[in-house]
LUMZAFI-555893 format. One record per atom (N, C-alpha, C): z, x, y. Coordinates in steps of 0.1 Angstrom, whole numbers, plus 5000, padded with zeros to 4 digits. Each point is the difference from the previous one (the first is absolute). Layout:
BEGIN
ZXY/...
//
This chain:
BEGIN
602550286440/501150075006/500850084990/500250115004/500950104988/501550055010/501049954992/500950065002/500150164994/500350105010/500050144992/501150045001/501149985007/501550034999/500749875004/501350004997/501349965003/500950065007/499850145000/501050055011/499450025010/499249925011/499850035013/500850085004/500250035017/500849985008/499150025015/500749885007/499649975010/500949995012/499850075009/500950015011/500449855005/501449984999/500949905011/499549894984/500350064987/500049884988/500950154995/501649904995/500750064991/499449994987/500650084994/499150014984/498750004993/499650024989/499050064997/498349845000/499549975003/499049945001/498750034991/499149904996/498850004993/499250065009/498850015000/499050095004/498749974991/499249945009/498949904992/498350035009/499150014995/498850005005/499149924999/499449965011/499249854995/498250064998/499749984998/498749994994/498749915006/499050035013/499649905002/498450074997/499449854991/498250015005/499249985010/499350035001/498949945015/499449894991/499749895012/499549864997/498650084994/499649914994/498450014990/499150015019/498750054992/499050025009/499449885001/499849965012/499149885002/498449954998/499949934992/498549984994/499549835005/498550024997/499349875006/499849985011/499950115011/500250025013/498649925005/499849885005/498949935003/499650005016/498849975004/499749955011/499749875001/499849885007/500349864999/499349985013/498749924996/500049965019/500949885005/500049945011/500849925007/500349924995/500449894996/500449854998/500049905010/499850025015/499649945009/498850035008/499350044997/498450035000/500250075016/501350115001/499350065009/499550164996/499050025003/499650164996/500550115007/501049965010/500650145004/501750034993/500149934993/500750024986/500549994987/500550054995/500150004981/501050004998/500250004983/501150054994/499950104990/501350064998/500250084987/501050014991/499349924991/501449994986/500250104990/500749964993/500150134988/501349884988/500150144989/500849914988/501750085006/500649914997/501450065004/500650114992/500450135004/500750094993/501549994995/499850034988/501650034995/500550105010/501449925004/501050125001/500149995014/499049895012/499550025014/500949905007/501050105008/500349905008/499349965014/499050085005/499149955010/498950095000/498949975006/498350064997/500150045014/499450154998/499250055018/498550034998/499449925012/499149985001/498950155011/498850054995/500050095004/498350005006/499350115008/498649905006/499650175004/498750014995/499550155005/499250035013/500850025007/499850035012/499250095003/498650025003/498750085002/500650085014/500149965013/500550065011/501150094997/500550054994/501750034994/499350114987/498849934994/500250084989/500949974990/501049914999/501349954992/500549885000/500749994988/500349834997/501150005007/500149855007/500749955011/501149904993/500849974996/500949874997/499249875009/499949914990/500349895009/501149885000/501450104994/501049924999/500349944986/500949914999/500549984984/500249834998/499650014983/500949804997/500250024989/501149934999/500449934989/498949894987/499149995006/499049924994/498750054993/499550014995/499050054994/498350005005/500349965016/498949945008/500450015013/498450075011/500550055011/498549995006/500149915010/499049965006/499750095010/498850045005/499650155006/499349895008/500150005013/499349935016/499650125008/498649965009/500150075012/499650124996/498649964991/499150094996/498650025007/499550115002/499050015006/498849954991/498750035007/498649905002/499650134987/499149924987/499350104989/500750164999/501349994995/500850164999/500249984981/500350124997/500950044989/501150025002/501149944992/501050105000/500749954988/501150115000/500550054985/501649985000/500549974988/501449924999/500350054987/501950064999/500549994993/501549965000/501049954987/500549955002/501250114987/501449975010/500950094986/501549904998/500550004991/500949925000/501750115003/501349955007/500950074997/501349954995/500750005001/501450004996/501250055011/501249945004/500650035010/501650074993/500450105002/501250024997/500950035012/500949925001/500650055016/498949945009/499950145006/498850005014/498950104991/500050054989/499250084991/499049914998/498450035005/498949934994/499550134985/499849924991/499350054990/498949964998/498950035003/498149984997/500150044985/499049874997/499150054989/498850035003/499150004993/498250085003/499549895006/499050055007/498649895006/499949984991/499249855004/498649964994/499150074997/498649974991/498950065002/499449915020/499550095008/499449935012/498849944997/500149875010/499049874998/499650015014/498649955000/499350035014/499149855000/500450005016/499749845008/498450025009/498749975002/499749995011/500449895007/500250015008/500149825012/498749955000/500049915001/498449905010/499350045010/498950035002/499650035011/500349865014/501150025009/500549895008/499850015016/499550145002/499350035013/498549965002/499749885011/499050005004/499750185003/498349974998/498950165001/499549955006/499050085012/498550015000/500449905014/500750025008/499949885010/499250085014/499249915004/498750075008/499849865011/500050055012/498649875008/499150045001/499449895000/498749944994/499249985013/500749965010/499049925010/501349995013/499749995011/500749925012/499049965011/500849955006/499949915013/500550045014/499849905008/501050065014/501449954998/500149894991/501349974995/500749974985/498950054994/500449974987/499550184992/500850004987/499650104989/499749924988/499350094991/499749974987/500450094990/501349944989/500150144993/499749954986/500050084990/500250004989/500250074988/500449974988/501350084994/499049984981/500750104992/499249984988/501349904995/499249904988/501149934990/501350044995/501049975002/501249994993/500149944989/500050084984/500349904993/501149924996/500950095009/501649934995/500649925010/499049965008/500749955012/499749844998/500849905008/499749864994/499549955020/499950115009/499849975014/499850125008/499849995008/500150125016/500549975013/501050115003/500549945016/499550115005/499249975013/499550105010/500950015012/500450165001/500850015014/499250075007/501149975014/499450055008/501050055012/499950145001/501050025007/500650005017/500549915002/500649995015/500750095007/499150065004/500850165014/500849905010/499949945005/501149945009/501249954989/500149974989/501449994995/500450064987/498650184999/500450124990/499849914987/499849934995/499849964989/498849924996/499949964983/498749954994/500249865004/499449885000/499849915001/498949934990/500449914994/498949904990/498849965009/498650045004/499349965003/499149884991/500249994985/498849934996/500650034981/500149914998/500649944982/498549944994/499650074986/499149994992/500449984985/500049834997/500450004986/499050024991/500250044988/499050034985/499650155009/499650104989/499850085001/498550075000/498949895002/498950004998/499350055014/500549965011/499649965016/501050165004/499050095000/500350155005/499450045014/500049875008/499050035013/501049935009/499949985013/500749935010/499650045018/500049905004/500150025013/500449995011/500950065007/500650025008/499749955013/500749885008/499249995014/501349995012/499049995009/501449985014/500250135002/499650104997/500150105002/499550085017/500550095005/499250045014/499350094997/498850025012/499250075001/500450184995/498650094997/500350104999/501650044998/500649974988/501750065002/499950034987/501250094997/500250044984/500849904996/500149974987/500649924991/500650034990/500850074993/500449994986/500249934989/500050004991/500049934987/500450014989/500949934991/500150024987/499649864993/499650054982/500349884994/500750024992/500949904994/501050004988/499649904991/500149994990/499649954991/501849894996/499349944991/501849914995/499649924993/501449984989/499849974987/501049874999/499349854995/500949945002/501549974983/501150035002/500550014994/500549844991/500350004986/500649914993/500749875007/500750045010/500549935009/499449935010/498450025003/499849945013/500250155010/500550075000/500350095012/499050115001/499450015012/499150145000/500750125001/499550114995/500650105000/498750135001/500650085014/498950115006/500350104992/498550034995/499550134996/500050105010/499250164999/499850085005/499349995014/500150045013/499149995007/498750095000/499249965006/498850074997/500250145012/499150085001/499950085012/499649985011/500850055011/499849905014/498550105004/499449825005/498650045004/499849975020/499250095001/500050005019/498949945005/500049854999/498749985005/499449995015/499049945008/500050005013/499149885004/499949895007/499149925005/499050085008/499349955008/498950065005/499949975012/499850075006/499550015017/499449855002/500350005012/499449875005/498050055005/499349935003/498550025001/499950045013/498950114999/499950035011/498949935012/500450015006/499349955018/498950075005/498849935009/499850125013/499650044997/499450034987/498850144996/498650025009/499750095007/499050055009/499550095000/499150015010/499750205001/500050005011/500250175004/500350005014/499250145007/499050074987/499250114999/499349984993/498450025001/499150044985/499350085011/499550084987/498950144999/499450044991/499250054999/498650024989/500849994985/501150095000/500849994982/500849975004/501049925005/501149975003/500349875005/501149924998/500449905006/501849975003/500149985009/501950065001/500249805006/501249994989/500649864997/501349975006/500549935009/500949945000/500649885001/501449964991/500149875001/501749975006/500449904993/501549995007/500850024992/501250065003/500650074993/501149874991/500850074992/501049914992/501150025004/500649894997/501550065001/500850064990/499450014989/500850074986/499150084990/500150074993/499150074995/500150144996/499050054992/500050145000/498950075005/498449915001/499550025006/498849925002/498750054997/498549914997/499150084994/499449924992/498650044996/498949955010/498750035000/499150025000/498949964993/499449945000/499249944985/498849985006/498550054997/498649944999/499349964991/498649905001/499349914993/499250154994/500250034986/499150084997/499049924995/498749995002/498849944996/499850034986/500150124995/499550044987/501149964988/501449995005/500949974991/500249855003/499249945006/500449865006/501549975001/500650065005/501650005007/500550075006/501349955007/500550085007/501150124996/499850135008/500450084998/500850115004/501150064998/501050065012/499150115004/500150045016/499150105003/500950105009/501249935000/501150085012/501749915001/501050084999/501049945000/500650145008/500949845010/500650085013/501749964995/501050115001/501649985000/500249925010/501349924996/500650005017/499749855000/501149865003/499649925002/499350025020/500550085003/499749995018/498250075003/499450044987/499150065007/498449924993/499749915012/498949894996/498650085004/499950085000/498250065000/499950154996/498750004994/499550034988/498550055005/499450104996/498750055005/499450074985/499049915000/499149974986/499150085000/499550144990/499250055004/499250034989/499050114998/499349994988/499149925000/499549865010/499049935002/498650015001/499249954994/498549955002/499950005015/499350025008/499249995008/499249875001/500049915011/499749905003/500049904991/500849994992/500849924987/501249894999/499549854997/501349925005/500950034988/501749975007/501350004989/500449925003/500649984988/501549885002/500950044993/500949985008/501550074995/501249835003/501150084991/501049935001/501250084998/501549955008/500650074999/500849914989/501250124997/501549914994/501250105002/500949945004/501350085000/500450044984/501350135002/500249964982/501750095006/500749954986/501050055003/500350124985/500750135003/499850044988/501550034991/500549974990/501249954993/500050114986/500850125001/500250054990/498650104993/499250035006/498850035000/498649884998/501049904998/498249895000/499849945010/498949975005/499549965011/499549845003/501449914998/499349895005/499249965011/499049895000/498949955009/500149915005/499949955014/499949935007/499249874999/499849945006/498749885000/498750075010/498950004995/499150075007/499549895012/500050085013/499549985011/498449924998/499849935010/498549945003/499150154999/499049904995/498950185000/499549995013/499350145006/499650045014/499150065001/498649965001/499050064999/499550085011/499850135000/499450105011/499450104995/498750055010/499150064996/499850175004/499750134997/499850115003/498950005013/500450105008/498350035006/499050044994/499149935007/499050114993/500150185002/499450044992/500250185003/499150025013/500550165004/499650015012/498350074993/499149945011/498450015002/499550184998/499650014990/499750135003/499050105009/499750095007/499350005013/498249984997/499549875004/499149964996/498750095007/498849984995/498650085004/499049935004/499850065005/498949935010/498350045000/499049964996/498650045001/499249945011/498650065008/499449935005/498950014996/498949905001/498350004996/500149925013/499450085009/499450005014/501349895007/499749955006/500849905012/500949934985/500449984990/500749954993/501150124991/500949935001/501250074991/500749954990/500150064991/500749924990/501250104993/501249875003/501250054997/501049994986/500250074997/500450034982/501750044997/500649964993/501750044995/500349964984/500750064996/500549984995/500749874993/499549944990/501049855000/501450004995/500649895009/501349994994/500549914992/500550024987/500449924992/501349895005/499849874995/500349895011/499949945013/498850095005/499949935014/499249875001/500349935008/499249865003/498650015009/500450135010/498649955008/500450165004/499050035008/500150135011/499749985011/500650095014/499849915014/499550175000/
//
């Protein structure tokens, strides 16, 4: 502080007054700027310490905002430690820290830190997929969490707009589950969360995974028949479903020894199908299945009883006829698969 005169003068003060200038530093710049993982073993948060600066009457805390382009405050303390929650799943991010001084309502900053950079844990279930369903059950499953100490599987309820706990998996090893009580052909949603159990005994939810859309499967179909055959052709109908997107069509291919899609009709309401491209006087077996289709995949049904029916024979080509005296003898063409000729 330097006094530079004695003879002030100051309005509504008789006589002559000092006149003094104070002199202030900025607090030292903040050094040892650390990252810290949790102390309660959960991975969706940290800490960040540092050494206390001369001259600081409180630290602001600062976090580089990629959306923004710019560092964001995340507020101030008096302490030399500032615990950062409510971090996303395998991110970077970047922290600095500056100390000030208050005069009046006057903040005075000293310099950043050098910035210290955090990734988080990877704490989002990945990779969640079904595997398999039923007429009332699904099968899903999810890649390993390594920071998870369990998994809660939801499932979300349209009649009360929200997720619901379908199904709790402790240890982190068991990435499969299955889902039952479920109805026929319907969509289903899903997440899994992973969770970490804390120092205390208390679980504490991680990131949820991405909601997945699964679908049970059509119920089996009925009634499969024919109701036409002809030399290449055979036209199929069975009973229709009540739910669905639509059916396949499937035959015994001999050479692949399995069965094979050969025709799929839209539409749960439209049950027949006319099969063509056929052999001539050649037995098939077919089977149907409903399927329902969810987000571009096409779940399947339970396949129908097989139904075996046969082509005609082809039509006779116009046969010839010779005679050697009182006898004639009659000649055609043969046809592939016929049993006999009349």
């Amino acid at each position: 502080m330097w006094q530079y005169s004695s003879k002030g003068s100051i309005n509504g003060i008789k006589g002559s007054v000092d006149i003094n200038k104070y002199y202030l530093s900025k607090p030292h710049t903040v050094s040892g700027l650390k990252a810290n993982d949790s102390t309660n073993n959960d991975p969706t948060e940290f800490y960040l310490t540092w050494d206390y600066a001369a001259g600081a009457y409180r630290y602001q805390i600062k976090v580089f905002d990629e959306a923004s382009n710019a560092w964001v405050s995340l507020g101030t303390t008096n302490t030399n430690t500032k615990v950062i929650t409510g971090l996303d799943s395998n991110k970077e991010y970047q922290y600095k820290v500056r100390a000030y001084k208050l005069i009046g309502d006057k903040k005075i900053y000293g310099s950043y830190s050098p910035v210290v950079k955090y990734r988080s844990p990877l704490t989002k279930v990945t990779g969640l997929t079904q595997t398999d369903a039923s007429t009332t059950s699904v099968s899903l499953k999810w890649n390993k969490l390594t920071t998870a100490d369990g998994y809660y599987i939801k499932m979300y309820n349209d009649k009360k707009k929200k997720w619901e706990e379908a199904k709790k998996i402790s240890g982190n090893e068991n990435t499969t589950v299955k889902i039952t009580g479920l109805d026929y052909a319907t969509c289903y949603k899903f997440i899994v969360q992973g969770y970490s159990v804390e120092e205390d005994g208390k679980e504490a939810a991680l990131i949820d995974s991405a909601v997945l859309k699964t679908v049970t499967d059509p119920k089996k179909v009925g009634g499969l028949k024919y109701t036409k055959t002809e030399a290449a052709s055979i036209t199929l109908t069975w009973n229709k479903l009540d739910r669905g997107s639509g059916y396949e069509i499937l035959y015994y291919d001999k050479v692949k020894k399995k069965y094979v899609v050969c025709k799929t009709v839209s539409g749960k309401s439209k049950n027949k199908a006319k099969i063509t491209g056929l052999k001539s006087g050649t037995t098939y077996k077919f089977i149907v299945r409903g399927y329902k289709a969810v987000g571009g995949v096409k779940w399947k049904g339970t396949k129908s009883s097989a139904y075996s029916m046969s082509t005609l024979p082809a039509k006779i080509s116009t046969p010839k006829v010779t005679f050697k005296g009182k006898k004639g003898t009659l000649t055609w063409k043969a046809c592939t698969g016929a049993a006999g000729y009349e």
